[in-house]
C-alpha positions in Angstrom: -21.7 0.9 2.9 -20.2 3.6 0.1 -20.1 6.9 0.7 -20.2 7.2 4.7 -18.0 8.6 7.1 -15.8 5.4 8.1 -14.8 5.1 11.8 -11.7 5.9 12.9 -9.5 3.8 16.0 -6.7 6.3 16.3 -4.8 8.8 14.2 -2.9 7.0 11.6 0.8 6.2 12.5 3.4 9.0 10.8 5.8 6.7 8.7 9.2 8.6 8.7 11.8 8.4 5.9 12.5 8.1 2.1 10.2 5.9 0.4 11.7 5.9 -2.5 13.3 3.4 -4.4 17.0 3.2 -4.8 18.4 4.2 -8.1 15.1 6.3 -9.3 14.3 9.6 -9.9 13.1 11.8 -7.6 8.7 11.4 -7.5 6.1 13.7 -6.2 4.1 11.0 -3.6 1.3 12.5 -1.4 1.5 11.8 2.4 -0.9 8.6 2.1 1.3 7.7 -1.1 4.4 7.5 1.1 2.6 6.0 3.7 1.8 2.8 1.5 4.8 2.3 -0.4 6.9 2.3 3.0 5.0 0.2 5.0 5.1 -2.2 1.7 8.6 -1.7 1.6 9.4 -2.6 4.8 7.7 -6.0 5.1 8.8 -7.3 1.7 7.2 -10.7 0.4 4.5 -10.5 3.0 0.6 -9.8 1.9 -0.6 -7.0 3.7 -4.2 -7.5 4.1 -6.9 -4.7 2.8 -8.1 -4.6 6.6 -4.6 -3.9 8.1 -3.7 -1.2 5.2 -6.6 0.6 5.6 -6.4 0.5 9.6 -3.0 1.5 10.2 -2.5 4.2 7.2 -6.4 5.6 7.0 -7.5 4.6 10.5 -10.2 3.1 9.4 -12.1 0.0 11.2 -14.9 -2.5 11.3 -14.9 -3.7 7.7 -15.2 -0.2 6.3 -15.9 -0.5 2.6 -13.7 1.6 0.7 -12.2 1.7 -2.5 -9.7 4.2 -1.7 -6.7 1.5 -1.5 -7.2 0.2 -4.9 -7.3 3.9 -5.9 -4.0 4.7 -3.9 -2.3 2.0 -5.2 -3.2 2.4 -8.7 -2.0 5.9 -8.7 1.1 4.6 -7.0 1.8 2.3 -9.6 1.3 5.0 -12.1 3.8 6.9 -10.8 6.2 4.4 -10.0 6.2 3.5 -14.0 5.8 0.3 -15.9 9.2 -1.4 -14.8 8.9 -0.5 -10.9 5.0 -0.6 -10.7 5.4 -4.7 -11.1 6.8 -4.5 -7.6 3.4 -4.1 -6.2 1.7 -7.2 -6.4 -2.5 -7.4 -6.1 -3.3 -11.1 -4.1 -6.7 -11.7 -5.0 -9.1 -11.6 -2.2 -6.1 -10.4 0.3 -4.3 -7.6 -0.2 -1.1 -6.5 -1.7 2.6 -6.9 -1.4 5.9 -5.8 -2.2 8.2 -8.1 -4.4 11.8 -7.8 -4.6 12.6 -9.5 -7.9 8.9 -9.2 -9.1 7.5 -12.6 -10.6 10.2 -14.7 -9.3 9.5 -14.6 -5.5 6.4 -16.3 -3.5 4.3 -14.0 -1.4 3.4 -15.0 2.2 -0.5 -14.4 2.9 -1.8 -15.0 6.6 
């Protein structure tokens, strides 16, 4: 249901360090911003599910249904420009996942 306060399990995990990409310029990312792009980072190739995402960096649980993710990550890609944005791959009825070499690696989904 839109527009309700979702429920929470715990206070999201803090996700410490640079989440920036090597070799970039220096980008203004909100917390949540961070937040995504590290834990995408740091389980490259792998499809993170909607349901994970939204649990471990919103806290939010039991199917919430949100659009903030596809919001986050489309400001994300904005700001990440045309050439990095492609890193960030959408899997259809899944999630999303960080590519290395974009369009030339397979994404795991579970």
């Amino acid at each position: 249901m839109l527009g309700h306060t979702p429920e929470r399990s715990k206070p999201a995990p803090v996700f410490r360090g640079n989440a920036q990409l090597p070799g970039s310029d220096s980008m203004r990312l909100t917390r949540k911003e961070s937040q995504l792009l590290a834990l995408l980072q740091q389980n490259p190739g792998k499809c993170l599910s909607r349901a994970y995402l939204l649990e471990t960096i919103w806290g939010y649980t039991n199917g919430t249904k949100t659009r903030t993710l596809d919001v986050h990550i489309q400001r994300l890609r904005r700001k990440l420009g045309p050439d990095k944005a492609s890193h960030i791959v959408t899997v259809l009825r899944a999630g999303y996942a960080w590519q290395e070499m974009p369009g030339t690696s397979r994404v795991e989904v579970h």
